[in-house]
C-alpha positions in Angstrom: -32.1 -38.0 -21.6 -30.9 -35.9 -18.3 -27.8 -37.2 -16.4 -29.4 -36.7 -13.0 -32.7 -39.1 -13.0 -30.3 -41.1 -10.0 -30.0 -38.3 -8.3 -31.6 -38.5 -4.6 -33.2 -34.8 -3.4 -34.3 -34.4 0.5 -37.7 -33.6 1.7 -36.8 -29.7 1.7 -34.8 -30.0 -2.0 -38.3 -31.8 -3.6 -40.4 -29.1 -1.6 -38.6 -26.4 -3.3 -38.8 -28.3 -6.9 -42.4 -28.5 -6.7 -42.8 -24.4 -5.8 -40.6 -23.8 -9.0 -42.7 -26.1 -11.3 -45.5 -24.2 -9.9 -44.1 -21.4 -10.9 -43.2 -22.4 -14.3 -46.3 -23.4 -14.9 -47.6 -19.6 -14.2 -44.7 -18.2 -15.9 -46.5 -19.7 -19.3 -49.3 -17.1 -19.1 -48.9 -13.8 -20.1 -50.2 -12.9 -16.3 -49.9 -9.5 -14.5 -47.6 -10.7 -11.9 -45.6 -12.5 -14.9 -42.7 -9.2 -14.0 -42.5 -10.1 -10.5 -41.8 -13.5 -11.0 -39.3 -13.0 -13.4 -37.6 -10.6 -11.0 -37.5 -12.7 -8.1 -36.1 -15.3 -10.6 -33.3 -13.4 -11.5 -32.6 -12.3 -8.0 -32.8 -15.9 -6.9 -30.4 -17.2 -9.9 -27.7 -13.9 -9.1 -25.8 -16.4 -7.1 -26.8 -19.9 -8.1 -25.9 -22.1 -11.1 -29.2 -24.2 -10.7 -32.6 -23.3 -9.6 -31.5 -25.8 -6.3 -27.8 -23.7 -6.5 -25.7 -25.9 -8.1 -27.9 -29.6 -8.3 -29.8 -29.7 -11.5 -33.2 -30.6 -11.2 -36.3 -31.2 -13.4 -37.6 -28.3 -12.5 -34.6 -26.3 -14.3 -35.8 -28.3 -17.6 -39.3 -26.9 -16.8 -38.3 -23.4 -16.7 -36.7 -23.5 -19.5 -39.9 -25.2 -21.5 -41.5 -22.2 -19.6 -39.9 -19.3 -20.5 -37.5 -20.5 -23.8 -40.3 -19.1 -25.8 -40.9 -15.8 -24.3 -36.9 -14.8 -23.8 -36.4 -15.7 -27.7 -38.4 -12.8 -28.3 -36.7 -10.3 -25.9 -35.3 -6.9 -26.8 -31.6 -7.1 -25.7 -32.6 -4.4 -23.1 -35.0 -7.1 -21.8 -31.9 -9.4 -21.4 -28.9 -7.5 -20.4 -30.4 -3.8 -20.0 -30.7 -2.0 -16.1 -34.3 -3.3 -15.9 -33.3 -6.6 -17.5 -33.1 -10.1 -16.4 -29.5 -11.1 -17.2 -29.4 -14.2 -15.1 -32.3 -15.4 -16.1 -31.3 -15.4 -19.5 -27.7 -17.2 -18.3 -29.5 -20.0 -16.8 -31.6 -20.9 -19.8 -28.4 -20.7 -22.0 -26.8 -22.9 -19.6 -30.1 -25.6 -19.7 -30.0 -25.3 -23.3 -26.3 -26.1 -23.9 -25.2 -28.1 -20.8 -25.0 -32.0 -21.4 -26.5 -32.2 -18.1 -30.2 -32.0 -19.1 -30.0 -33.6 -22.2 -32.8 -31.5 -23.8 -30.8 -31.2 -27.7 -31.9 -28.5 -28.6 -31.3 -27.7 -32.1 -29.4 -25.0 -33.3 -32.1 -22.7 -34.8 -34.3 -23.7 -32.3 -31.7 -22.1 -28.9 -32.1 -18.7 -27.5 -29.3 -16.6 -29.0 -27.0 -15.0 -26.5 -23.8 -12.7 -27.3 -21.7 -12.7 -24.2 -20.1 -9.1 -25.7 -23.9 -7.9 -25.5 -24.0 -6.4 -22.0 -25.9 -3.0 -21.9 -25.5 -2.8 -18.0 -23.4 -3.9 -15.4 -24.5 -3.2 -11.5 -21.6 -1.7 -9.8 -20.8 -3.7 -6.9 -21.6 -3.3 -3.5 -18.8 -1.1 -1.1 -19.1 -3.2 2.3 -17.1 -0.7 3.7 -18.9 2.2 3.0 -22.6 0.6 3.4 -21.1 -0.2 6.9 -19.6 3.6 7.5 -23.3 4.9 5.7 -25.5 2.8 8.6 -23.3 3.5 11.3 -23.7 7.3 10.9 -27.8 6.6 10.4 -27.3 5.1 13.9 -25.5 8.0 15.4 -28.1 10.6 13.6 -31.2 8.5 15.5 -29.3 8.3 18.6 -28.3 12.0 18.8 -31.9 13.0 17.9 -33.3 10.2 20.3 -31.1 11.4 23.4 -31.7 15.3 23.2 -33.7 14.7 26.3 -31.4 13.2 28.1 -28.4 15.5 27.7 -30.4 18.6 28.8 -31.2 16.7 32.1 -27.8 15.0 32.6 -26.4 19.1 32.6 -29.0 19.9 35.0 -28.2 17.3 37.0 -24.5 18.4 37.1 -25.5 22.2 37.4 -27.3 21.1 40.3 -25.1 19.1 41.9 -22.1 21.8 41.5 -24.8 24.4 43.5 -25.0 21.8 46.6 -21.0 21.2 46.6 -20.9 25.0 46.9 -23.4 25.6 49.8 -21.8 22.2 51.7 -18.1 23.9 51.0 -19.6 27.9 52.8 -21.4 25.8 55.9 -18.3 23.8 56.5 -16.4 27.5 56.3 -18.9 28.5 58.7 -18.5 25.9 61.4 -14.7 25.9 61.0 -14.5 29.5 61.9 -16.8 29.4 65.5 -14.3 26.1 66.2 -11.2 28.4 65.6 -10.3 25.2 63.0 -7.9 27.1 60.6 -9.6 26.3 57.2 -8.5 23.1 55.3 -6.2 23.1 51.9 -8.2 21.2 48.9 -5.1 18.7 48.2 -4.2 19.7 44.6 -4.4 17.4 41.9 -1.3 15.8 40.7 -0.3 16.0 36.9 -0.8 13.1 35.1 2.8 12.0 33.6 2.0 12.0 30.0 2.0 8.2 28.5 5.1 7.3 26.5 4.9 7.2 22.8 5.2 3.7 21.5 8.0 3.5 19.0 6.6 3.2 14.7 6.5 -0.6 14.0 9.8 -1.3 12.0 8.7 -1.7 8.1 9.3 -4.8 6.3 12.5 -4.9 4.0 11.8 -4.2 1.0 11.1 -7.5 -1.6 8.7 -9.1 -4.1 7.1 -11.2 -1.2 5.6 -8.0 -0.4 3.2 -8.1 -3.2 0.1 -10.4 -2.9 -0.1 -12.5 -5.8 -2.2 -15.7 -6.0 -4.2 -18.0 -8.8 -7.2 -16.3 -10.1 -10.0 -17.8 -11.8 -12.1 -15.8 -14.3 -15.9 -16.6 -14.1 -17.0 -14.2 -16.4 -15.7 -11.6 -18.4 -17.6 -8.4 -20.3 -16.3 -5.4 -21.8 -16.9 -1.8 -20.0 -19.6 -0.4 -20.6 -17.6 3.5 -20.4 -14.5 2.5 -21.9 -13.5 0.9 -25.1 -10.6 -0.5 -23.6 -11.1 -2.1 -20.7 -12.9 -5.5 -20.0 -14.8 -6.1 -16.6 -13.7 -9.3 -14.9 -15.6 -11.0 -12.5 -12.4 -13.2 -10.5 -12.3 -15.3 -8.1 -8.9 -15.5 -5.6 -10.2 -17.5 -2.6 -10.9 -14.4 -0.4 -13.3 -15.3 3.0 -17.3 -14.0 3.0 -17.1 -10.6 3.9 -14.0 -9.5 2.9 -13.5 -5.7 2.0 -14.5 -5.1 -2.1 -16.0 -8.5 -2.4 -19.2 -9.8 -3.8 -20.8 -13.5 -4.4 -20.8 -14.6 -7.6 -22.6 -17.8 -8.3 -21.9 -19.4 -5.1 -18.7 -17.8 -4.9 -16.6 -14.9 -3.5 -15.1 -13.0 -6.0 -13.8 -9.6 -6.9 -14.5 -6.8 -9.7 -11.2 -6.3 -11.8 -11.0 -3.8 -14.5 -8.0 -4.7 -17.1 -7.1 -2.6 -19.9 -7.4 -6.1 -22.4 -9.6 -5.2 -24.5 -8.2 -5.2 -28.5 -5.1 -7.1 -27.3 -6.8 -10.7 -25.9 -10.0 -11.7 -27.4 -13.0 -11.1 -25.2 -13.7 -15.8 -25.7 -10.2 -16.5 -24.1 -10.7 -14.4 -20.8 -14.0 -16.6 -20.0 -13.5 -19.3 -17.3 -9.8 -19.5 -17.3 -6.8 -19.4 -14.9 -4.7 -16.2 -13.9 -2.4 -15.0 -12.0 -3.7 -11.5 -9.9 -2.0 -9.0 -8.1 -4.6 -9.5 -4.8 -3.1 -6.2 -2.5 -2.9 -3.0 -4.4 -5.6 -0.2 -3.5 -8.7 -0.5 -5.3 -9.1 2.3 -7.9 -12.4 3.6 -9.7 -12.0 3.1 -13.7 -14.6 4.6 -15.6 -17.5 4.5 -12.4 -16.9 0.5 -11.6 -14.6 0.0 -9.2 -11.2 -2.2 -9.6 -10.3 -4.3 -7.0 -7.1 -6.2 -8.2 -4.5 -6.3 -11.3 -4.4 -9.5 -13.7 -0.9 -10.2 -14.8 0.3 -10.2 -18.5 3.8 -10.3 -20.2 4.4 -7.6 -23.3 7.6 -7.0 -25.0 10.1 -5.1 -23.0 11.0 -2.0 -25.1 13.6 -0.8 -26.3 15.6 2.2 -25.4 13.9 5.7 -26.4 11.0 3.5 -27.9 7.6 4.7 -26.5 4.8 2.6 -25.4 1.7 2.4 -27.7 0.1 -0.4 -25.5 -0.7 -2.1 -28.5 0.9 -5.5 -27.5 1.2 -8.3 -28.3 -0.1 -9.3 -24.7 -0.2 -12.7 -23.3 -1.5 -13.3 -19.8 0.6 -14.9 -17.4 -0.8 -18.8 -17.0 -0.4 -20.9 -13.6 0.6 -24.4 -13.5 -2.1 -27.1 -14.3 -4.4 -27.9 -11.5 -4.0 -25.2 -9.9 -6.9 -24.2 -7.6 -8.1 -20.4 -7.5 -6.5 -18.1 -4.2 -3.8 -20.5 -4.3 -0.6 -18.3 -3.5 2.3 -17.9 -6.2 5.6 -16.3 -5.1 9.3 -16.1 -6.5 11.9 -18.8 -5.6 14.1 -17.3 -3.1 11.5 -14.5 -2.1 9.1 -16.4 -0.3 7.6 -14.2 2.4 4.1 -12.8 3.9 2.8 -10.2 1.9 1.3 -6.7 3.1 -2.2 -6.1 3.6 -2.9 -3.8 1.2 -0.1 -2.1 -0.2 0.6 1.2 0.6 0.3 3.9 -2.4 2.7 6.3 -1.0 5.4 3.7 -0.1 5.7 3.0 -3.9 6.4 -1.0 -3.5 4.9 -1.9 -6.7 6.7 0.6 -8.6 10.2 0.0 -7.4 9.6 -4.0 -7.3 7.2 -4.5 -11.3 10.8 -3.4 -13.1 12.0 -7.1 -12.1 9.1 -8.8 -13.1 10.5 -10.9 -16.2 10.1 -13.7 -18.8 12.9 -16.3 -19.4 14.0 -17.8 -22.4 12.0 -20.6 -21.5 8.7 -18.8 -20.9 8.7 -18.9 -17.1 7.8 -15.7 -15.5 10.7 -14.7 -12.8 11.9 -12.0 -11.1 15.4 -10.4 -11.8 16.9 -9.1 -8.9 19.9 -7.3 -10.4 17.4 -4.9 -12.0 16.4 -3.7 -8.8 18.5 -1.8 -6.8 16.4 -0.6 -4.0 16.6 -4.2 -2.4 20.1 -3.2 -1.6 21.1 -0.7 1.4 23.5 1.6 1.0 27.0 0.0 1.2 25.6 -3.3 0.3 26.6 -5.6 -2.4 23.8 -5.5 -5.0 21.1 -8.2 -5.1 21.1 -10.6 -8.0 19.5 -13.8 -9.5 16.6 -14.8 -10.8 13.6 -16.2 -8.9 11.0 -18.3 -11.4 7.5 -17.2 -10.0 6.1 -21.0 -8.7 3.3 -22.4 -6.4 4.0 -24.3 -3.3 4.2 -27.5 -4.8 6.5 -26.2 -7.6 4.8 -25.9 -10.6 5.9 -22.6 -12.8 3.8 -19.6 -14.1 4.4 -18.9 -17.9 3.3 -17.2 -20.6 2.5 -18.8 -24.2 5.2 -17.8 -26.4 6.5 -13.7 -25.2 10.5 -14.4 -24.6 12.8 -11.8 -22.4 9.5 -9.7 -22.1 8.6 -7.4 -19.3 5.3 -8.8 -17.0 2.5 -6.1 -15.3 
């Protein structure tokens, strides 16, 4: 039995229930326009957990009695390929499984889905670029458009420069039969050139600099190009709209590349809590682009040892409770971070070296091994700063001791 037969709908929410039983029932025939539906059903479910977005309805249970027979039989193209219907296919998994629709489903009887079975993955959308990309459309019409006008607005001042010139000789004219000597045109007086405002001072450098906050894994697939590296799908509590964002299920959230895969299994990245690095520039890895850094402690090596990158890794783990964009920083650093961080000013690199674990599997950061937080003549900095949220709770890693954390 479902857990939501006491659950009260407005006019508008049973309106839309009825159009998707509707369309359930018409999903059953083999149809022409059966494509089309299932494409505007996948569009539809691209940022919703329910058919109603996140309140479960009958009409999700009806879907699935709709299509459950059909998607059992699909190609994993059909599912996860460029032309397939991926959410679809997440939604039914998600009636099939979820407690909430009691439908017990046995085993043999579910629509098998491998979460490491993803053929394609849409690159997200650039906000930035789509912006720059319409604004020049714009400029192109408008330049095209106003031809017209341009050719009659240097008529106009041709014109207008003739009749100053015959006004100018008449005046001559008259001046001469008064005896008037002829008037000076008062000369124009150089503008004083505008003083240069001084460069804004730069912040000091320190590891409040760096933008690091709680992240929250929604999903988690490995790259398509790149053997690697897994594509995260994280979200960090950025606004709607922000630069390199997309909405993901409801939610705003960010594309993060990590090179994870073969050191943490593909099961523990799903739907669990991180820590992110929220302000470095976003980089391209293998054609999908990277818009933050997930943080994970490795053994710090020793001298003249080279790194193989083959781990152990252990990502770095937030306190309990902890709520996703929630800011983390270093006791005795806390500060406003930078925007985005600027590549040339090196800020990661000088400040990462720090980055620590503790004998008791905090992550901190050491001062003392930084020395470009000291100016010249200074005494050095020193101390070590556990990395905490605001209301104290430490950041740790599972078992890596003295290790290095990037």
């Amino acid at each position: 039995m479902s857990t939501f037969e006491n659950l009260t709908y407005s006019s508008a929410e049973q309106a839309e229930i009825n159009q998707w039983l509707t369309t359930s029932d018409r999903l059953k025939s083999s149809s022409t326009d059966t494509k089309s539906l299932l494409d505007t059903l996948n569009t539809h479910l691209a940022s919703r957990t329910t058919l109603l977005g996140a309140k479960p309805s009958k009409a999700d249970i009806a879907l699935y009695e709709s299509l459950a027979p059909q998607v059992s039989t699909w190609t994993a193209e059909q599912k996860t390929g460029q032309q397939g219907h991926p959410n679809v296919v997440r939604h039914l998994d998600f009636v099939q499984n979820s407690p909430l629709f009691g439908l017990s489903v046995a085993a043999d009887k579910k629509i098998t889905v491998d979460p490491e079975e993803i053929l394609y993955v849409k690159p997200p959308v650039d906000a930035k670029a789509e912006k720059e990309r319409l604004k020049k459309e714009k400029a192109a019409a408008a330049a095209a458009g106003g031809e017209q006008a341009v050719v009659t607005d240097r008529s106009k001042g041709i014109a207008e420069k003739v009749a100053d010139k015959v006004a100018d000789a008449k005046a001559a004219v008259v001046g001469a039969v008064k005896g008037d000597q002829p008037t000076q045109k008062k000369e124009k007086k150089e503008k004083a050139p505008k003083p240069q405002k001084a460069p804004a001072a730069s912040a000091p450098l320190s590891p409040c600099l760096i933008d690091l906050r709680v992240g929250h894994i929604l999903k988690a697939i490995k790259h398509p190009e790149a053997d690697s590296l897994y594509v995260s799908t994280i979200a960090m509590g950025d606004k709607p709209g922000t630069d390199d964002t997309t909405e993901y299920e409801g939610q705003v959230v960010r594309t993060v590349c990590s090179g994870l895969n073969g050191l943490v299994p593909l099961e523990e990245m799903q739907g669990r809590y991180i820590v992110v690095v929220a302000n470095l520039k976003p980089v391209k890895m293998r054609g999908i682009k990277s818009c933050a850094m997930v943080l994970a402690a490795s053994p710090r090596l020793k001298e003249g040892e080279a790194d193989d990158h083959k781990g152990p890794v252990e990502l770095v783990t937030p306190p309990a409770g902890s709520k996703a964009g929630e800011r983390v920083f270093f006791e005795g650093w806390k500060g406003e971070p930078e925007g985005v961080l600027n590549p040339k000013k090196k800020v990661w690199e000088m400040i990462q070296p720090g980055f620590t674990t503790t004998s008791d599997l905090a992550v901190a950061f050491d001062a003392g091994v930084v020395k470009e937080l000291s100016k010249e003549g200074e005494e050095p900095k020193t101390g070590v700063g556990k990395l905490v949220t605001e209301n104290g709770g430490v950041c740790t890693v599972k078992s890596l001791a003295g290790g290095i954390v990037r």
